[in-house]
Backbone as a ProteinNet text record, in pm:
[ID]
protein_1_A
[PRIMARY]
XXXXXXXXXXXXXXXXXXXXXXXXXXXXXXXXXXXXXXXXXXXXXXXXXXXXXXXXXXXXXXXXXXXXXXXXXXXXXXXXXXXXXXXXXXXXXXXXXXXXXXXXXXXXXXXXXXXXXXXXX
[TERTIARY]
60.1	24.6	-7.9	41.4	-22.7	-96.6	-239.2	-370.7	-434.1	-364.2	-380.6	-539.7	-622.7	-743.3	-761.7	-829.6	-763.6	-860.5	-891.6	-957.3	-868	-741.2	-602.9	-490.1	-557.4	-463.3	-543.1	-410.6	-421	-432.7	-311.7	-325.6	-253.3	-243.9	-142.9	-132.8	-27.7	-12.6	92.6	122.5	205.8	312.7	416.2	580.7	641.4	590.3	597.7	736.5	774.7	878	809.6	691.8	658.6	643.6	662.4	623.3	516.6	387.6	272.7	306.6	351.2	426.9	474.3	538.2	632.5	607.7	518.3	499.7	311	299.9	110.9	54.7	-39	-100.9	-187	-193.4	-301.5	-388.1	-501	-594.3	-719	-742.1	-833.5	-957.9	-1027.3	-1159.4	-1237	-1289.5	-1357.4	-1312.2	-1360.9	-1366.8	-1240.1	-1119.4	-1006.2	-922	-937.1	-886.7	-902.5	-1050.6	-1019.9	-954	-959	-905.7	-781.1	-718.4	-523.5	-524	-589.9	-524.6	-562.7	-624.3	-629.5	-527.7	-465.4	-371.3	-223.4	-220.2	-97.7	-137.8	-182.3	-250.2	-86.7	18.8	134	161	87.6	148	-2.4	-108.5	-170.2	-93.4	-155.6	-151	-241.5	-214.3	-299	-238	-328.5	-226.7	-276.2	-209	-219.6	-364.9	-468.2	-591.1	-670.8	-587	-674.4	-747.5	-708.9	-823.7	-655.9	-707.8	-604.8	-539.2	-411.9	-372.3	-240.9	-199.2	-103.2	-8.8	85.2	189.2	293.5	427	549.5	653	788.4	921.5	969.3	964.3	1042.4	949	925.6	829.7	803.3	824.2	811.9	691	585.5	510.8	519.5	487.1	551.4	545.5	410.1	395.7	483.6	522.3	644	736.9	713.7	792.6	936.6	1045.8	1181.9	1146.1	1061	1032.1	981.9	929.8	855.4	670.4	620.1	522.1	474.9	340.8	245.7	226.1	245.8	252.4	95.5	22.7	-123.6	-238	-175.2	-228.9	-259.8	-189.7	-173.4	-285.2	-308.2	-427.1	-561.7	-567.1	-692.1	-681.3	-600.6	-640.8	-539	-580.5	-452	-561.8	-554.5	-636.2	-688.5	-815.3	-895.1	-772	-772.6	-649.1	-515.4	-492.2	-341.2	-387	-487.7	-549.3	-592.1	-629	-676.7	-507.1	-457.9	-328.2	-248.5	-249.2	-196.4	-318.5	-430.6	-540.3	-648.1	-662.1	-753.9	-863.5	-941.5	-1106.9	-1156.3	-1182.5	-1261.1	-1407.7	-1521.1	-1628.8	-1654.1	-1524.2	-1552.2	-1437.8	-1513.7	-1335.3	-1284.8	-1132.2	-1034.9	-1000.9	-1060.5	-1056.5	-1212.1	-1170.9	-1305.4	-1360.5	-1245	-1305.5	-1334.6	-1474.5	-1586.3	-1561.3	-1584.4	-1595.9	-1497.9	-1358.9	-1248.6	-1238.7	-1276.3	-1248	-1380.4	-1483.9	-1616.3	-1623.3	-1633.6	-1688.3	-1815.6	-1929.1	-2022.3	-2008.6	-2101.7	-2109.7	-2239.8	-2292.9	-2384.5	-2528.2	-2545.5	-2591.6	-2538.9	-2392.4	-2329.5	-2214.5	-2190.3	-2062.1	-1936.1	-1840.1	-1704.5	-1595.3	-1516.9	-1420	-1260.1	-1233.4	-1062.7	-979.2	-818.4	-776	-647.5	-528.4	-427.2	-311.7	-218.9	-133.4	-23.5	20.2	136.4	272.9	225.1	349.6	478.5	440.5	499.7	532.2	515.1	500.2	599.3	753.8	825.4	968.8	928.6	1016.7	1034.4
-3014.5	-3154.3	-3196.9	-3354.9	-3365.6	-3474.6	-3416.3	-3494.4	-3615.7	-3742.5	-3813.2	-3857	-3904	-3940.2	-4090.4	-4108.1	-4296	-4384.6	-4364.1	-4464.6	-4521	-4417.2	-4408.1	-4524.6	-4568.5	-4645.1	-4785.5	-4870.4	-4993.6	-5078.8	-5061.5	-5102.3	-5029.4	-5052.2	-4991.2	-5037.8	-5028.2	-5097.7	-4984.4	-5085.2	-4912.5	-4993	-4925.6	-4946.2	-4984.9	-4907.4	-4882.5	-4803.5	-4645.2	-4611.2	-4458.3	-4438.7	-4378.6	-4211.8	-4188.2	-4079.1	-4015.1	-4109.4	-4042	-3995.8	-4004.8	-3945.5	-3847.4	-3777.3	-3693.5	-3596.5	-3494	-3385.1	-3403.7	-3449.5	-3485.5	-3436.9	-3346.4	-3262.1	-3340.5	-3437.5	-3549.6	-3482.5	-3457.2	-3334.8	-3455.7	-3418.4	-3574.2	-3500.4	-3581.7	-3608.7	-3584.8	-3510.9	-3497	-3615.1	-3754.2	-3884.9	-3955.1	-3917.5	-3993.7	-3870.7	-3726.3	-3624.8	-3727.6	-3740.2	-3754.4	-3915.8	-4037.9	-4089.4	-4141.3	-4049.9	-4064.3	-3998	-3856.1	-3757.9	-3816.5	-3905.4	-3992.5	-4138.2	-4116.7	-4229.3	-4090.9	-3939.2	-3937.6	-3827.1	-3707	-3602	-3494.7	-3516.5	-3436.1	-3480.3	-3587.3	-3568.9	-3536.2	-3429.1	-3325.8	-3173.9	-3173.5	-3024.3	-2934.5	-2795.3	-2726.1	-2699.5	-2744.6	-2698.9	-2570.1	-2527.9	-2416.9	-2352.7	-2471.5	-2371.3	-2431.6	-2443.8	-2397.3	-2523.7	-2666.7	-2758.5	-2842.4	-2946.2	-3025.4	-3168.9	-3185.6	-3288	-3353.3	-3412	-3485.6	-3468.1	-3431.9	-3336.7	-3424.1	-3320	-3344.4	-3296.7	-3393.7	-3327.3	-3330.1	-3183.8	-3156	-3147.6	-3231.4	-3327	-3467	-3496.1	-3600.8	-3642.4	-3759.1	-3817.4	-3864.1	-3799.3	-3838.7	-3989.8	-4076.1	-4242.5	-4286.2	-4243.3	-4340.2	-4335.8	-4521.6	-4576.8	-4594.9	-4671.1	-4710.4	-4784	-4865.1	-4945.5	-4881.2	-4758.8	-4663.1	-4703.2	-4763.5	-4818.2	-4707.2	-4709.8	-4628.8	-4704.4	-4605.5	-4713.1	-4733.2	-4631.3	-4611.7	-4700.7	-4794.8	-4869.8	-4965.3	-5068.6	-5173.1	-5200.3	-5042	-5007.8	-4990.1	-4951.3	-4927.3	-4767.2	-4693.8	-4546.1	-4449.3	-4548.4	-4437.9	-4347.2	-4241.6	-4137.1	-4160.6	-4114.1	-4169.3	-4054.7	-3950.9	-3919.5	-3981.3	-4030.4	-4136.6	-4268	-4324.4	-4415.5	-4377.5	-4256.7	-4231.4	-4227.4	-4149	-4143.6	-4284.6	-4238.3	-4084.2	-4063.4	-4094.6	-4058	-3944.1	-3828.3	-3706.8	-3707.9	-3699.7	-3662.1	-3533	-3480.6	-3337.3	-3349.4	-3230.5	-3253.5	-3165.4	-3117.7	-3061.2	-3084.7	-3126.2	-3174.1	-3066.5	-3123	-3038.1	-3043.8	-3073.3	-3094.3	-3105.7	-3091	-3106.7	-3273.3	-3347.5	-3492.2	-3534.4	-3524.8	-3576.7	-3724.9	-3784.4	-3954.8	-4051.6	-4000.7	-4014.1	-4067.9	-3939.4	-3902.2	-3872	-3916.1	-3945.9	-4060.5	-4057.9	-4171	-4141.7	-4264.2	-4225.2	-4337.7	-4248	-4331.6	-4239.2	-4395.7	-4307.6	-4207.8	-4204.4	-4129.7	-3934	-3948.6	-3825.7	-3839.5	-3706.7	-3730.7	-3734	-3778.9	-3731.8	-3726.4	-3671.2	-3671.4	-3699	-3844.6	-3900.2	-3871	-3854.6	-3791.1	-3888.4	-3926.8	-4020.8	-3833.6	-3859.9	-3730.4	-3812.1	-3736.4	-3795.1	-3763.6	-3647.3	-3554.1	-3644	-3741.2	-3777.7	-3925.6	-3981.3	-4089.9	-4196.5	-4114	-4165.2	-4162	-4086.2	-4070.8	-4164.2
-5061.1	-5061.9	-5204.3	-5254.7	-5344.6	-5353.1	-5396.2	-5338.2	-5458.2	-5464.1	-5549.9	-5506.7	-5633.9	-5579.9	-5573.6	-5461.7	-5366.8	-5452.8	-5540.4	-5628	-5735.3	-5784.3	-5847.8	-5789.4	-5684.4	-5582.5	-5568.8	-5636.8	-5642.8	-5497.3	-5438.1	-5249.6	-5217.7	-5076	-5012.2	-4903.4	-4769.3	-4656.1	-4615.4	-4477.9	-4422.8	-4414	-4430	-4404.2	-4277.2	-4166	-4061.2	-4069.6	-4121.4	-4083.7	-4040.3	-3981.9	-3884.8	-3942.4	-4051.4	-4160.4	-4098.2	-4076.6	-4008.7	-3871.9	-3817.3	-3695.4	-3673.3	-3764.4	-3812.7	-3890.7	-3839.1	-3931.7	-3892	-3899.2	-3910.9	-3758.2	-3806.5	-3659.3	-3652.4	-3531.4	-3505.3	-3419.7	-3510.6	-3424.2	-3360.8	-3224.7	-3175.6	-3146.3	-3119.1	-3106.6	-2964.5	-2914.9	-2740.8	-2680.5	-2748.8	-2703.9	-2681.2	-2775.5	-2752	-2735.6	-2687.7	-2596.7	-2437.2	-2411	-2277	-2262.4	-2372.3	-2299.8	-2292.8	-2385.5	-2343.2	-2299.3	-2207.8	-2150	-2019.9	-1980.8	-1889.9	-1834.5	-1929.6	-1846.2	-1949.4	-2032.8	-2055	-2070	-1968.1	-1979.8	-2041.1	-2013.6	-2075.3	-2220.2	-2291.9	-2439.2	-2514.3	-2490.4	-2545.8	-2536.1	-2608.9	-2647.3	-2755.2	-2708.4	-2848.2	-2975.1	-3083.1	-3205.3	-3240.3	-3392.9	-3448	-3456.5	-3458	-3475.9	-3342.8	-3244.9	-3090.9	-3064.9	-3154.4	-3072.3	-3012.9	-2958.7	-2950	-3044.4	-2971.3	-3103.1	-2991.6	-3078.5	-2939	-2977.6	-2837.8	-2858.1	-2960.9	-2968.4	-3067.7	-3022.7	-3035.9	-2935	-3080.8	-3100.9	-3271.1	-3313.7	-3448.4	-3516.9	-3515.9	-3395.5	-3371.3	-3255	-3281.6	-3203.7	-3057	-2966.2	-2837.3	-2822.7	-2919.5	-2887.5	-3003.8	-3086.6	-3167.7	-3159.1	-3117.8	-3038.5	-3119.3	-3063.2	-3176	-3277.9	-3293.7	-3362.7	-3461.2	-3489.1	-3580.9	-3583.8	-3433.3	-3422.5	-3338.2	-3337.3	-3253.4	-3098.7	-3030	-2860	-2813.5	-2890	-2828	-2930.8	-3008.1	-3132.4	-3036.8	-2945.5	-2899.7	-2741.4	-2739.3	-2628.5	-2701.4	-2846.9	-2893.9	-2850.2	-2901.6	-2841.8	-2964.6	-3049.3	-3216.4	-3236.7	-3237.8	-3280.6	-3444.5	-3439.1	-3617	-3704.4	-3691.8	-3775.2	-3832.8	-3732	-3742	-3853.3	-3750.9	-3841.5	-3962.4	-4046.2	-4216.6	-4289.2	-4177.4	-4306.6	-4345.7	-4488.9	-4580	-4631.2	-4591.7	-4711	-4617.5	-4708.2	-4666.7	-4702.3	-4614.7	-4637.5	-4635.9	-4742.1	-4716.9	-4771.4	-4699.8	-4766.4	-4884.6	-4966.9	-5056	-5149.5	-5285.4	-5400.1	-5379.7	-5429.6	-5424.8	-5610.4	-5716	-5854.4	-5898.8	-6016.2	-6128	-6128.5	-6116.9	-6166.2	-6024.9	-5965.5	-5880.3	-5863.7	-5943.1	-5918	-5912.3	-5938.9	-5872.2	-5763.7	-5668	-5535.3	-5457.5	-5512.2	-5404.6	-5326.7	-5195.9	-5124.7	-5039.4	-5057.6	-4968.3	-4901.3	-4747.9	-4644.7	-4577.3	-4535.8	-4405.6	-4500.4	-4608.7	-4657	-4720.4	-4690.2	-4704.8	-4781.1	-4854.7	-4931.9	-4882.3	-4918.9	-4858.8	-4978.5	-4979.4	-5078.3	-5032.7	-5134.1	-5082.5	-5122.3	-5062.7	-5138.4	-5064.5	-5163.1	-5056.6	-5096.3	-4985.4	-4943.7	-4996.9	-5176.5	-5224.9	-5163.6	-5093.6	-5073.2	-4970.2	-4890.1	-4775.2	-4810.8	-4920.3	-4917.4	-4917	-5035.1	-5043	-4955.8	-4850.6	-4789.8	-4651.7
[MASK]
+++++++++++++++++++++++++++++++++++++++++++++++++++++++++++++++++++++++++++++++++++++++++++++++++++++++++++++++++++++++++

């Protein structure tokens, strides 16, 4: 990945050609596990490190749609993952230059990072 730091970033908006869809392990949350697996209990699944994430035919998003739109956006049920990208939060830099790529919230640190790697494609 290459982890530009999101303070480096003038704007941005989404394309809609569904990139985040495609490749991105949308790992969910207890809270929005149970409630698409409640009205779409077959597009979960487990990913690589044993929690869940919603499934993929290929690499592809079982909710993106033709349009390269999210089907579960329009219900209020896009997983907070889907919703950050392209930009990564870790609680620990991934570089020397700190203030870059610090964001606080809530009283805690977090560190941003936008995912150059996917962007132009």
């Amino acid at each position: 990945m290459t982890a530009l730091p999101w303070r480096h970033i003038g704007s941005w908006s989404c394309l809609k050609r569904g990139n985040c869809c495609k490749g991105l392990e949308a790992g969910l949350t207890t809270y929005e596990y149970a409630r698409i697996r409640a009205i779409a209990p077959a597009a979960i699944e487990l990913d690589r490190h044993g929690g869940v994430s919603l499934r993929k035919i290929r690499t592809r998003c079982v909710f993106l749609n033709e349009h390269g739109l999210c089907d579960l956006q329009p219900l209020g049920l896009k997983p907070s993952a889907c919703k950050a990208w392209p930009f990564v939060v870790s609680r620990e830099p991934k570089s020397d230059n700190r203030e870059d790529v610090r964001f606080s919230y809530k009283d805690e640190e977090y560190y941003v990072y936008l995912n150059g790697q996917r962007l132009r494609h």
